[in-house]
Biotite code that builds the C-alpha atoms (Angstrom):
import biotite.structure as struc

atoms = struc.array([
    struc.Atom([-1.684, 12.722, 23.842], chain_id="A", res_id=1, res_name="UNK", atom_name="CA", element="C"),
    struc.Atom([-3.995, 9.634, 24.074], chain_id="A", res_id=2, res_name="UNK", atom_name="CA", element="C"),
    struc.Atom([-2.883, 6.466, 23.517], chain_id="A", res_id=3, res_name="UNK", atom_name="CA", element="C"),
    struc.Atom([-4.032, 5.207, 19.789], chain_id="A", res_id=4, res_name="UNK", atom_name="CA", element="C"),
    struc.Atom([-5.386, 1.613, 19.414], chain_id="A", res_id=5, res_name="UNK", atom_name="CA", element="C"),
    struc.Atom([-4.526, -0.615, 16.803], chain_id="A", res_id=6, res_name="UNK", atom_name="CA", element="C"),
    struc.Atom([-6.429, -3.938, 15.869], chain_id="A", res_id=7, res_name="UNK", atom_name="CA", element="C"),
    struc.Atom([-5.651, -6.471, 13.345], chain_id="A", res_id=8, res_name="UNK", atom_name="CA", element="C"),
    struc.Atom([-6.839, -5.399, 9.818], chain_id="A", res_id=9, res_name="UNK", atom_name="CA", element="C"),
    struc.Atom([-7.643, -7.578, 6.771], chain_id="A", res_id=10, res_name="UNK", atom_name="CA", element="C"),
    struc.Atom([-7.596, -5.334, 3.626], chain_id="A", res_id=11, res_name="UNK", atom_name="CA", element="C"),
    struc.Atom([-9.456, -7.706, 0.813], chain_id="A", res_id=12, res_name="UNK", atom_name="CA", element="C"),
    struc.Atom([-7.753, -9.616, -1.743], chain_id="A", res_id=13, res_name="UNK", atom_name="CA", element="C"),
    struc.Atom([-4.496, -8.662, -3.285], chain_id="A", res_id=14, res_name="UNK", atom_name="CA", element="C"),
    struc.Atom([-4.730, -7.216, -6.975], chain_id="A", res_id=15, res_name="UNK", atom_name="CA", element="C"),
    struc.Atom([-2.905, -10.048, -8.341], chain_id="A", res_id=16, res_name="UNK", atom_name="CA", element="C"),
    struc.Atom([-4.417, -8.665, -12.209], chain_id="A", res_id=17, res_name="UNK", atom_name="CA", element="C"),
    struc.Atom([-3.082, -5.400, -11.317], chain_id="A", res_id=18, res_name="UNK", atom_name="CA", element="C"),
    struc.Atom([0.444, -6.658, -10.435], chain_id="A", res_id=19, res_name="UNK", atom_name="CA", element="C"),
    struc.Atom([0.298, -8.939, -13.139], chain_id="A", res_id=20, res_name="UNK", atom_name="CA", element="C"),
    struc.Atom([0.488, -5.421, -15.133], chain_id="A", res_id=21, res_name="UNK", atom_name="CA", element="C"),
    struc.Atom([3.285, -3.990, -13.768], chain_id="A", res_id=22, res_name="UNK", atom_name="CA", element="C"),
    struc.Atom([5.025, -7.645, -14.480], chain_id="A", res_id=23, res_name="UNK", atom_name="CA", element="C"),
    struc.Atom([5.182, -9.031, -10.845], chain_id="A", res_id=24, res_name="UNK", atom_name="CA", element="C"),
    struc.Atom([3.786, -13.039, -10.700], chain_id="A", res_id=25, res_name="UNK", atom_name="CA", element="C"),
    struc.Atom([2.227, -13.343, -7.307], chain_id="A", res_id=26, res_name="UNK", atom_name="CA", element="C"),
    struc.Atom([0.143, -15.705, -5.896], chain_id="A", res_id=27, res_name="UNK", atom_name="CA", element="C"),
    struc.Atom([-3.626, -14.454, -4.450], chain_id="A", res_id=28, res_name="UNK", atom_name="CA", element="C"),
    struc.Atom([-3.923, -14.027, -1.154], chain_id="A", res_id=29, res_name="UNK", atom_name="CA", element="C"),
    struc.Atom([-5.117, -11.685, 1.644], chain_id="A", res_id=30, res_name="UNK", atom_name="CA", element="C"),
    struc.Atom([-3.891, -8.597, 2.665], chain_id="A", res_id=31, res_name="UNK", atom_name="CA", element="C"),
    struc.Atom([-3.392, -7.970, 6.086], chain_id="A", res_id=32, res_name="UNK", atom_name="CA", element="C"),
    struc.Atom([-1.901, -4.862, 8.314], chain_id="A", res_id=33, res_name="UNK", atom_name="CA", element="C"),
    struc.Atom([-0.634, -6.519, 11.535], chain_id="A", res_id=34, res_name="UNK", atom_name="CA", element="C"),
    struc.Atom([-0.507, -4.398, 15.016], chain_id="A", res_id=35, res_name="UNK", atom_name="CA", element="C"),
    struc.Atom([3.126, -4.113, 14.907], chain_id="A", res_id=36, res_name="UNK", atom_name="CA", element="C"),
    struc.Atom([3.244, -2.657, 11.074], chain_id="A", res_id=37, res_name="UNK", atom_name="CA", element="C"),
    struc.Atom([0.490, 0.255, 12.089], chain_id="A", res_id=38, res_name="UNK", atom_name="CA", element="C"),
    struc.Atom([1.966, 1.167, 14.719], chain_id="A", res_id=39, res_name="UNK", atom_name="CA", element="C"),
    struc.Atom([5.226, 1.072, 12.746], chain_id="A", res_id=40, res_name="UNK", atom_name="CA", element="C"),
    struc.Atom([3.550, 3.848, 10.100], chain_id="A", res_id=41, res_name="UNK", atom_name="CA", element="C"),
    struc.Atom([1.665, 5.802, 13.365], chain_id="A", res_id=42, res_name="UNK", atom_name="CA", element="C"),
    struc.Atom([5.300, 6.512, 14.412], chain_id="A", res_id=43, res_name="UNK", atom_name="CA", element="C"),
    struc.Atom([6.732, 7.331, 11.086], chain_id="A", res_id=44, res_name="UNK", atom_name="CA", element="C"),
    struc.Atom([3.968, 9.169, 9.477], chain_id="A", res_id=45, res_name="UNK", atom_name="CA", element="C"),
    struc.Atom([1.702, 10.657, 12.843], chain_id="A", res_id=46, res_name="UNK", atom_name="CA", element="C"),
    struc.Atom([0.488, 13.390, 10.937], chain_id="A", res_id=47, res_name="UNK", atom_name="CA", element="C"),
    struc.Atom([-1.108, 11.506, 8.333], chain_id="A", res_id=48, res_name="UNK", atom_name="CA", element="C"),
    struc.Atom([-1.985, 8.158, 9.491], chain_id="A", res_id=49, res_name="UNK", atom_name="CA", element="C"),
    struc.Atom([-5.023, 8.596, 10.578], chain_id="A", res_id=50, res_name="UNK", atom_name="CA", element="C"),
    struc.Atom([-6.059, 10.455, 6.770], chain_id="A", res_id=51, res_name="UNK", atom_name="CA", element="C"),
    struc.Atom([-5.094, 7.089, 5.462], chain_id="A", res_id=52, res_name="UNK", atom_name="CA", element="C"),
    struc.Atom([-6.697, 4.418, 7.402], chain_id="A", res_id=53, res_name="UNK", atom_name="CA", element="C"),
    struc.Atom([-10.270, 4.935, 5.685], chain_id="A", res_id=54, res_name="UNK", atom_name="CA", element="C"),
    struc.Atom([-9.344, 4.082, 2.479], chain_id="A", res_id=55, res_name="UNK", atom_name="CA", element="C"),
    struc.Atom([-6.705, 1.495, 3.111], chain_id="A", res_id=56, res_name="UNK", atom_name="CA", element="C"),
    struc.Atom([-8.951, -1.667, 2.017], chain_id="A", res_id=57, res_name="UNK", atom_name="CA", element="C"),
    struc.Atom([-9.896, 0.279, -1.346], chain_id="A", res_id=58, res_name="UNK", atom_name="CA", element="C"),
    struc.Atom([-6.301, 1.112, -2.117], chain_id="A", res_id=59, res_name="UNK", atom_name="CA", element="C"),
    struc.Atom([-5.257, -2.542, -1.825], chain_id="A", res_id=60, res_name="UNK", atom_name="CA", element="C"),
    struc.Atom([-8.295, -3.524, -3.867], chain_id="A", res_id=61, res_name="UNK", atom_name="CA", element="C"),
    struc.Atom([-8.581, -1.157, -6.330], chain_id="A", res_id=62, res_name="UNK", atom_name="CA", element="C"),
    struc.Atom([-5.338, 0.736, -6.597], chain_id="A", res_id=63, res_name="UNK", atom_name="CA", element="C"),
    struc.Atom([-5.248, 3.123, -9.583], chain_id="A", res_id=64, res_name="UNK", atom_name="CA", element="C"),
    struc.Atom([-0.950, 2.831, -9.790], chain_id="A", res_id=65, res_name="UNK", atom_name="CA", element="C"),
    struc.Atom([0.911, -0.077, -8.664], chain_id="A", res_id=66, res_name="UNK", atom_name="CA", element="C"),
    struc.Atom([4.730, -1.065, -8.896], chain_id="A", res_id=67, res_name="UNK", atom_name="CA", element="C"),
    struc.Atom([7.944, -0.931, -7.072], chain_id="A", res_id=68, res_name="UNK", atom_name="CA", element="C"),
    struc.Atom([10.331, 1.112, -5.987], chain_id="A", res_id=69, res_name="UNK", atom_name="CA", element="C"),
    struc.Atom([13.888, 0.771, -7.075], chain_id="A", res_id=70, res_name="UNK", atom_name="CA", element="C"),
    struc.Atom([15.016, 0.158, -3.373], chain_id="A", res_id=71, res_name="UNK", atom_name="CA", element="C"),
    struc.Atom([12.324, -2.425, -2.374], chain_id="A", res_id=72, res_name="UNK", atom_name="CA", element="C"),
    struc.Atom([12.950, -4.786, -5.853], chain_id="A", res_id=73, res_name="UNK", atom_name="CA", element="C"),
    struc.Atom([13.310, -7.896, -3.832], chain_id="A", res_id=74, res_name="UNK", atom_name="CA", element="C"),
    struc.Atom([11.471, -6.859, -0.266], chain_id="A", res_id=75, res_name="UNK", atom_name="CA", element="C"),
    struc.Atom([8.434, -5.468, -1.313], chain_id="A", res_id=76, res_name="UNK", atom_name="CA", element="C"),
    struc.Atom([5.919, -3.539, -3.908], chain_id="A", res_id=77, res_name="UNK", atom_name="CA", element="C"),
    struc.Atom([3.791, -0.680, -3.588], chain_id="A", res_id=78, res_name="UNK", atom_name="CA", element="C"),
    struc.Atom([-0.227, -0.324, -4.452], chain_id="A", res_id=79, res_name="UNK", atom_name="CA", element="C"),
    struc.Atom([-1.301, 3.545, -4.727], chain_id="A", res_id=80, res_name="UNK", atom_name="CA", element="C"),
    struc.Atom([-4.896, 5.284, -5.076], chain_id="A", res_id=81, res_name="UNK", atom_name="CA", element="C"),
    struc.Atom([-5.787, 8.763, -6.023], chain_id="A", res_id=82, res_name="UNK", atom_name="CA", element="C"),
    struc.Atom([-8.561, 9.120, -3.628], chain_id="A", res_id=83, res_name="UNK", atom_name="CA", element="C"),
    struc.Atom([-10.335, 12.300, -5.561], chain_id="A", res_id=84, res_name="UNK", atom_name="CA", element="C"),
    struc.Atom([-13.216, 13.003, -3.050], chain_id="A", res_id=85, res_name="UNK", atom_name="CA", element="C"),
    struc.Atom([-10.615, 13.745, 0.025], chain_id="A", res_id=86, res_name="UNK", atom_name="CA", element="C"),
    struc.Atom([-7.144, 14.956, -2.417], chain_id="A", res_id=87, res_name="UNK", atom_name="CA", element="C"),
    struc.Atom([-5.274, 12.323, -0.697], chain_id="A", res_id=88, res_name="UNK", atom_name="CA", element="C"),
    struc.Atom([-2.916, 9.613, -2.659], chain_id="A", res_id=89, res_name="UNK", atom_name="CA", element="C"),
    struc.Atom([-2.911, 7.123, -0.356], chain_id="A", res_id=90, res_name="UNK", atom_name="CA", element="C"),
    struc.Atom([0.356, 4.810, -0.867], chain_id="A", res_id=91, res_name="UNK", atom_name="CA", element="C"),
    struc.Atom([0.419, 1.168, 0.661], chain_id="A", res_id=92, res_name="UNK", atom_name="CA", element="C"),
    struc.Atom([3.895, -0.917, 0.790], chain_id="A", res_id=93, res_name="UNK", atom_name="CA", element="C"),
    struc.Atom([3.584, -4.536, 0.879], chain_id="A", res_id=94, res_name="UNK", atom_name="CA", element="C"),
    struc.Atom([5.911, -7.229, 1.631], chain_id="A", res_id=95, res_name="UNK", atom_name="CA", element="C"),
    struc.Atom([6.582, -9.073, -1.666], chain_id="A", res_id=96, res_name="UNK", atom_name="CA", element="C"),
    struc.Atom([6.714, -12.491, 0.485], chain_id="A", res_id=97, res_name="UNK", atom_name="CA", element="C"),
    struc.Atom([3.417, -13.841, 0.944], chain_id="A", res_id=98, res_name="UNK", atom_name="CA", element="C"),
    struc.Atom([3.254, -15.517, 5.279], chain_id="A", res_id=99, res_name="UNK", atom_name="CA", element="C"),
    struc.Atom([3.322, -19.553, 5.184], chain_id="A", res_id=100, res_name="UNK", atom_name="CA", element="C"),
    struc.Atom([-0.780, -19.178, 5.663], chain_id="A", res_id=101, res_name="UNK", atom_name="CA", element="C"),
    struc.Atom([-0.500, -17.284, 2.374], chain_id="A", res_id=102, res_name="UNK", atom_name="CA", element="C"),
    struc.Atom([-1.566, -13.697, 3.422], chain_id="A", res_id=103, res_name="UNK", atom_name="CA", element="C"),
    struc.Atom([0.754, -10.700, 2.158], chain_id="A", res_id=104, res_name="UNK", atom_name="CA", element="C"),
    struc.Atom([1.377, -8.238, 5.119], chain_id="A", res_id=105, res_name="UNK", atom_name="CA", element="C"),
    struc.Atom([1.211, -4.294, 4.836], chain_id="A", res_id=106, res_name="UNK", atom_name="CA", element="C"),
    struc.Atom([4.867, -2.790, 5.838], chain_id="A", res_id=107, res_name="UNK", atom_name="CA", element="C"),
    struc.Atom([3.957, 0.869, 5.933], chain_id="A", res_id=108, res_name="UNK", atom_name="CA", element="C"),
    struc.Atom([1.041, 2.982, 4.722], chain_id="A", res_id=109, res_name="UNK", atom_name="CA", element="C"),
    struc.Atom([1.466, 7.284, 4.051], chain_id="A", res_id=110, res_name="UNK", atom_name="CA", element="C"),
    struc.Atom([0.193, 9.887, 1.629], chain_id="A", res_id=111, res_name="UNK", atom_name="CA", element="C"),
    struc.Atom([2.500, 10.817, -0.924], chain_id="A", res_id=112, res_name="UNK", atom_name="CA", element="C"),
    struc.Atom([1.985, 13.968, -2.978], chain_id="A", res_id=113, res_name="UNK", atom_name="CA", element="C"),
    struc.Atom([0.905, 14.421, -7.000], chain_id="A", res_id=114, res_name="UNK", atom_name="CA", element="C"),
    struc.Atom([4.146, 15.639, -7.960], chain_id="A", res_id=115, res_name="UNK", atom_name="CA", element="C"),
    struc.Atom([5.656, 12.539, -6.362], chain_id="A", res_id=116, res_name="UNK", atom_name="CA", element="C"),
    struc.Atom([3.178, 10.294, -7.832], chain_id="A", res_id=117, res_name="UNK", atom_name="CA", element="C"),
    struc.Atom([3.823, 12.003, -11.051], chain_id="A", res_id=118, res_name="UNK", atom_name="CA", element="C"),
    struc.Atom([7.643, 11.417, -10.915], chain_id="A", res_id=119, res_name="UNK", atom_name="CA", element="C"),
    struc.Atom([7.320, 7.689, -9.724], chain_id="A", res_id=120, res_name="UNK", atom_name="CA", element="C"),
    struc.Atom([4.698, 7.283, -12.605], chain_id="A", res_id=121, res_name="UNK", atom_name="CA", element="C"),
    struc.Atom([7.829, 9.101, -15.476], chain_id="A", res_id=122, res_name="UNK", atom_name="CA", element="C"),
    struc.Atom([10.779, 6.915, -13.858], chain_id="A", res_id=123, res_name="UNK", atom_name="CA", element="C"),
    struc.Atom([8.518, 3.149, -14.283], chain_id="A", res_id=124, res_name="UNK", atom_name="CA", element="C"),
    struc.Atom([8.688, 2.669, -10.664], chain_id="A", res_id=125, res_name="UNK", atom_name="CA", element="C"),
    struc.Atom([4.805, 2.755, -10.614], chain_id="A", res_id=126, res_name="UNK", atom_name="CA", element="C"),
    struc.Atom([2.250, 2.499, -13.566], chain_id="A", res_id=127, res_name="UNK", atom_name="CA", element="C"),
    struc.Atom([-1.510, 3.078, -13.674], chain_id="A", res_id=128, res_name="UNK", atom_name="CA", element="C"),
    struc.Atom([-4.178, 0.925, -13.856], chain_id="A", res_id=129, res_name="UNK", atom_name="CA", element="C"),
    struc.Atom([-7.087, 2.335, -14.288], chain_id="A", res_id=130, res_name="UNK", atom_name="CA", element="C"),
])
């Protein structure tokens, strides 16, 4: 097995309108997956990583369900997108606390499934917005 790279990546903007939905206040800022947090969700999730890594910057700027999970309240807050040309539903969690410089930083990235989407969606732990 080859060793796999990682770079700094800056996602875009976060959805701060989108949040602003789901009833969290945050400030704008960027989104940004440090080296240590990819290689944090390679380890976790090395089946699907790589599936997710193309549409990372579209799921944190156009997510089509965002919200929270009931375990992450205070830590952190999801952003989700149904990305319909590959079947994937890509899910991003964020840290909910923004750096000093202002930029909110990517904890974990994976795919989750419809059915789990779907349940997330009926319990208020995520709503759509689109």
């Amino acid at each position: 097995m080859t060793e796999q790279k990682f770079r700094p990546l800056t996602l875009g903007q976060l959805p701060v309108e989108a949040l602003k939905q789901f009833g969290l206040e945050l400030t704008a800022g960027h989104v940004a997956f440090t080296i240590p947090a990819q290689k944090h969700a390679f380890e976790r999730h090395p089946d699907t990583y790589m599936s997710c890594l193309p549409f990372l910057s579209q799921t944190v700027t156009e997510p089509t369900h965002v919200g929270q999970s009931p375990n992450h309240t205070d830590g952190g807050f999801e952003l989700v997108r149904e990305v319909t040309e590959s079947g994937l539903i890509v899910l991003v969690a964020v840290l909910i606390k923004p750096t000093k410089k202002g930029i909110y930083l990517v904890k974990s990235t994976y795919p989750i499934d419809y059915n789990k989407l779907e349940n997330r969606v009926r319990r208020g732990h995520l709503i759509s917005v689109q």
